[in-house]
N, C-alpha and C positions, 0 to 999 in steps of 0.2 A: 219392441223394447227388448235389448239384449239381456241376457241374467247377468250382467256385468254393469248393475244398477249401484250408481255411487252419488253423492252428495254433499254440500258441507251447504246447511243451514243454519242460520243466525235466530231462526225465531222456531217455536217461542223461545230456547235458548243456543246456547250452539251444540249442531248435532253433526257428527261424522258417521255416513250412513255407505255403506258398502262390504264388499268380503274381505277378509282379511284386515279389516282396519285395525282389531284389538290390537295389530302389532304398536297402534299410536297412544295404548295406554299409558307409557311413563311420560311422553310426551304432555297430554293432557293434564294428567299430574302437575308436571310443572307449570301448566300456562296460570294454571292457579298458585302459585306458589307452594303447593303440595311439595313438603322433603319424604317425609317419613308416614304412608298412606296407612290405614287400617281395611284390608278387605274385607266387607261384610257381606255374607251368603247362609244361604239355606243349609241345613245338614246333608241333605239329598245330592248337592251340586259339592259340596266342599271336598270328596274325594275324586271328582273326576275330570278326566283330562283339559277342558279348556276352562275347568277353574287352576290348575297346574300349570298350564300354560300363563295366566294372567299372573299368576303368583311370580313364574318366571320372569317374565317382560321385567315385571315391577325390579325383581333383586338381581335384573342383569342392570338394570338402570341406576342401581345404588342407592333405590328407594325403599328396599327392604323386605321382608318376605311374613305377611303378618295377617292372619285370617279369624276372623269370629264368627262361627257357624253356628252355635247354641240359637238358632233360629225354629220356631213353629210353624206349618203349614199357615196358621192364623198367626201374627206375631203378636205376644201379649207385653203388658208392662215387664216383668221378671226377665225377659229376653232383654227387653231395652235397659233397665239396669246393669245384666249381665255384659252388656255389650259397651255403656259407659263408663264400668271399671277395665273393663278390657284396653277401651281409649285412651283414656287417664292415665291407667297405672303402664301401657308399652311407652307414654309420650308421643303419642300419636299427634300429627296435626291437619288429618284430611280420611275423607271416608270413601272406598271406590265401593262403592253398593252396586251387588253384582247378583241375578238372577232374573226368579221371576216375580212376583210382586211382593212376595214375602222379603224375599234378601232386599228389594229395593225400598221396601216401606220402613223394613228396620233401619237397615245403615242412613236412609236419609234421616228419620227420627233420632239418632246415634248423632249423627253432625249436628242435628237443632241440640237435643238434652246436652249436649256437652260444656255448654255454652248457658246453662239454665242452673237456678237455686231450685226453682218451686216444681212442683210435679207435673207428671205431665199433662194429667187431666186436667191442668188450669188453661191446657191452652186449647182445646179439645174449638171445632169449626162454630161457634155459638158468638153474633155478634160481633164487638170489636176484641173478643179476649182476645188475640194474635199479637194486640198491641203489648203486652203482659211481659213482652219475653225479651231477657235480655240481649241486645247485638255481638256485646264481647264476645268472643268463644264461641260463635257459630262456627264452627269447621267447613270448610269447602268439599264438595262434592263432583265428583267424578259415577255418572249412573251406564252401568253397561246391562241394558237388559240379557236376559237368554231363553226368553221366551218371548210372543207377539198379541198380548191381552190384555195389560193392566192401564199399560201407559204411563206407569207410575214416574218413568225415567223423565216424564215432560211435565210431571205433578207439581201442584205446590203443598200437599198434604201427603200423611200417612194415615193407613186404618192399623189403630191398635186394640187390641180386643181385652178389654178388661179379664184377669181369669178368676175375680171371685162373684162378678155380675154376667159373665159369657155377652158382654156388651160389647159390639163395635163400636170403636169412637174414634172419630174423625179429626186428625189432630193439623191442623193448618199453618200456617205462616210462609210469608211469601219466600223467602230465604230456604226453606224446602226445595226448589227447583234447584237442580242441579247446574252446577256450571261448565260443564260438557258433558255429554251423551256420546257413546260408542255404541249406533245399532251396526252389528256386525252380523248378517244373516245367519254365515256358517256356526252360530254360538248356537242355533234352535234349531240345524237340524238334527241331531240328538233326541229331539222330544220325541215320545212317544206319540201314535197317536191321538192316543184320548185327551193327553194334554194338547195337542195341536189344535183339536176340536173344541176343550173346555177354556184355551185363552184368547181362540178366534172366535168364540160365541160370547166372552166376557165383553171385547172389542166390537162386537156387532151391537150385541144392548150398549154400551155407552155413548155410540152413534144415533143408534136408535131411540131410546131414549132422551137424550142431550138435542132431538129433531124434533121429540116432540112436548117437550116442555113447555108449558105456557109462557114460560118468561122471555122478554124481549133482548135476544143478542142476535142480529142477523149473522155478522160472522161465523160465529160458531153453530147455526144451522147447516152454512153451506157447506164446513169443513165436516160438519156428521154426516150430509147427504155422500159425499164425494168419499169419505168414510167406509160407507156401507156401500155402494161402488165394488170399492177395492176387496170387500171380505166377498161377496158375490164372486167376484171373479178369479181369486184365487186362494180361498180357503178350503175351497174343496181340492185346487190343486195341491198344496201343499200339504192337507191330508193324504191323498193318494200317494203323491211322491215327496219322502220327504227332506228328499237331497232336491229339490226344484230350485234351486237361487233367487229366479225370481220372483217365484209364488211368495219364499220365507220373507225376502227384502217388501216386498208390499206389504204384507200384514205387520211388517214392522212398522211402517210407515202409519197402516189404517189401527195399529193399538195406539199410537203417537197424538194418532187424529182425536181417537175417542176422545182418550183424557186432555187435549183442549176443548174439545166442543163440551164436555160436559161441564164448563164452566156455567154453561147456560142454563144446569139443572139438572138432576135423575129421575126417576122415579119408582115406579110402584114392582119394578124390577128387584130393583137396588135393595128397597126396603124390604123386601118380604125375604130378597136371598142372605143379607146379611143376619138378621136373626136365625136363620137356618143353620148359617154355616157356622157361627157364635157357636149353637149349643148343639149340630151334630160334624160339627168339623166337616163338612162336605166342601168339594172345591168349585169356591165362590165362581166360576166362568161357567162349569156347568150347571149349577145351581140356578143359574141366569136362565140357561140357555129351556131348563124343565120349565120354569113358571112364566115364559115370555108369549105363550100361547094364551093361556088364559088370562094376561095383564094385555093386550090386545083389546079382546074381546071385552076386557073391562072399562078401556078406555074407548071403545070404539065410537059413542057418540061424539065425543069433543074432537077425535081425529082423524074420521074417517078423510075427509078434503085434503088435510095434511099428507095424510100416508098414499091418496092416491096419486098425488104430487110425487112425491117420494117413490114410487112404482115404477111411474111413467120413467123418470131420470134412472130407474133400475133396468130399464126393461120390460116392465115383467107387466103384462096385460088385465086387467078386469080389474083393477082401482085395488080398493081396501083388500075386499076377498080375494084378490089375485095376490097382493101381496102375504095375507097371512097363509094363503096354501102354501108359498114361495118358503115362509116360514118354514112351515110340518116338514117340507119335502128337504130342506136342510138340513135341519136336526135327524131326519132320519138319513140320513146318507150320512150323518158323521157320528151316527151309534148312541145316540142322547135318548135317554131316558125318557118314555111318553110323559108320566104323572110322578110326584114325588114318591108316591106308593113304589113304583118301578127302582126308584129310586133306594130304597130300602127304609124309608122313613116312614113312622109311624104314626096314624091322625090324630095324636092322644093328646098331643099339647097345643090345639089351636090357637087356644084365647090366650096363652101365653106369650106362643112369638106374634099374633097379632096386635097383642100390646108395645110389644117390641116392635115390630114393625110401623108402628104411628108415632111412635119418638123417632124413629131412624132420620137423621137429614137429609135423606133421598126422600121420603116421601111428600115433603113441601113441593117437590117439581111436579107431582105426578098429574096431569089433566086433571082426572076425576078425583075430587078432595078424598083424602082415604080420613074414614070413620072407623070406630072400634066394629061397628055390624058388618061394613061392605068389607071389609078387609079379612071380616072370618069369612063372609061368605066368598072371598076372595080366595083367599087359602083351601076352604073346603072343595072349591073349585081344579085345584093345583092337584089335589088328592086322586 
């Protein structure tokens, strides 16, 4: 395979996937009927050069020069308000969500609320509330990831984190997919690379994960196995080098994967990292990437046969055990934290995020039913 990896796929929505493609941002723009776009991105990314560049594209096109960065590493409600007077009052009529999963979970949220009377915790992944939310005034969406972890860019929700409950909440509707996707490799190499490591270890658990969920979606297994494949094979390259083209362009590809296949479910990953990162703001990929050892071994009765399937198609020799040494030995070549202790976090508030973590929506997928006991002893595990 050349590093001159290009594509235009239809499913799950339309994605233009090669280098240089952000030059077909105002293009995309329009296919939507997008006049006058609103870009929404992270604070981090809003001063620097290929968010400049994307701003260009857009006001060489006649589409305008218009950005909302008042974004959080977690993005909370106060952001998505901030960012639906921003919409309103420029007369915006489309959203290019631009980043890494923070810019892309706001600005898609930003095109759904625009379009909404009631709050937005009505519409939070619980049941049929999706149905709740008005069509009018959804804005069209344009998702250009710039990093390879969330997959947010192929999502049909956002996580927004409550900021006076430090709750993650899962906010859903189908009309959250975006209606073109720009992966443009050369946007990520830029990343650092702890972030290279924490959005390529978020994209392995949701492969991983979404593999081994009790719930019946075949598709979405094969595309997690085929998934974790691709982070094997070039996640470590793209940490070492990280002008590689085609290292960057596959992890785009396998962050794209995750967030289809996890339609089929999360689990005990998900749940225990998002309470974590709720009340110590840690970044949710690494966060993953510390407790996915001991969520293994937690789960190991219900998946050992699973995972050694899953081995075999990796490579990697001796079933279950061969796959989680395969684990250890990744995390430690890409600088990941042994224990959350490593991590800088403190074992003082167990029973808290353990409660937290049995409401989370991830943990309904998890093999092994999580209770409020096995979940401390879960966490105390992580420690």
């Amino acid at each position: 395979m050349s590093s001159n990896i290009t594509a235009n796929w239809s499913y799950p929505t339309s994605v233009k996937l090669g280098r240089g493609r952000i030059a077909e941002l105002a293009d995309a723009c329009k296919s939507l009927g997008i006049k006058k776009p609103l870009l929404v991105t992270d604070r981090g990314l809003a001063s620097m050069a290929i968010t400049k560049t994307a701003l260009d594209i857009l006001e060489d096109a006649g589409l305008g020069r218009a950005i909302f960065a008042d974004v959080d590493p977690n993005p909370n409600e106060k952001n998505l308000e901030a960012g639906v007077r921003a919409f309103k009052d420029g007369g915006h009529d489309g959203v290019v969500a631009f980043g890494g999963g923070s810019g892309l979970d706001l600005g898609k949220c930003v095109a759904f609320m625009a379009g909404q009377t009631r709050p937005v915790w009505d519409f939070e992944d619980i049941g049929d509330w999706w149905t709740r939310a008005s069509l009018d005034g959804i804005a069209p969406i344009v998702a250009v990831p710039t990093t390879a972890g969330t997959g947010s860019e192929v999502g049909r929700a956002s996580v927004i984190t409550n900021s006076e409950t430090h709750v993650k909440k899962i906010i859903f509707h189908p009309r959250f997919l975006p209606g073109v996707v720009i992966s443009d490799p050369e946007l990520t190499v830029g990343m650092p690379k702890i972030i290279t490591a924490g959005t390529g270890m978020d994209a392995f658990a949701h492969c991983l994960e979404a593999y081994s969920s009790p719930f019946y979606h075949p598709m979405s297994a094969g595309i997690a196995l085929e998934g974790m494949r691709l982070v094997k094979e070039f996640l470590p390259r793209a940490y070492r080098e990280g002008t590689d083209l085609e290292a960057r362009a596959n992890m785009m590809s396998a962050a794209a994967m995750g967030a289809v296949a996890f339609q089929k479910g999360l689990g005990a990953i998900h749940a225990l990292s998002h309470p974590i990162g709720a009340v110590y703001n840690t970044h949710h990929g690494m966060t993953n990437a510390v407790v996915m050892p001991a969520v293994l071994r937690f789960n190991r009765k219900l998946i050992e046969e699973k995972i050694a399937r899953a081995a075999a198609y990796l490579g990697i020799s001796g079933g279950f055990d061969g796959f989680y040494d395969y684990v250890l030995k990744l995390r430690s070549e890409l600088g990941v934290p042994e224990t959350l202790s490593a991590m800088g976090i403190a074992a003082d508030r167990i029973d808290e995020l353990s409660a937290m973590a049995i409401e989370d929506p991830s943990a309904g997928g998890n093999p092994v039913a999580m209770t409020l006991e096995n979940t401390q002893a879960l966490f105390r595990d992580c420690f």
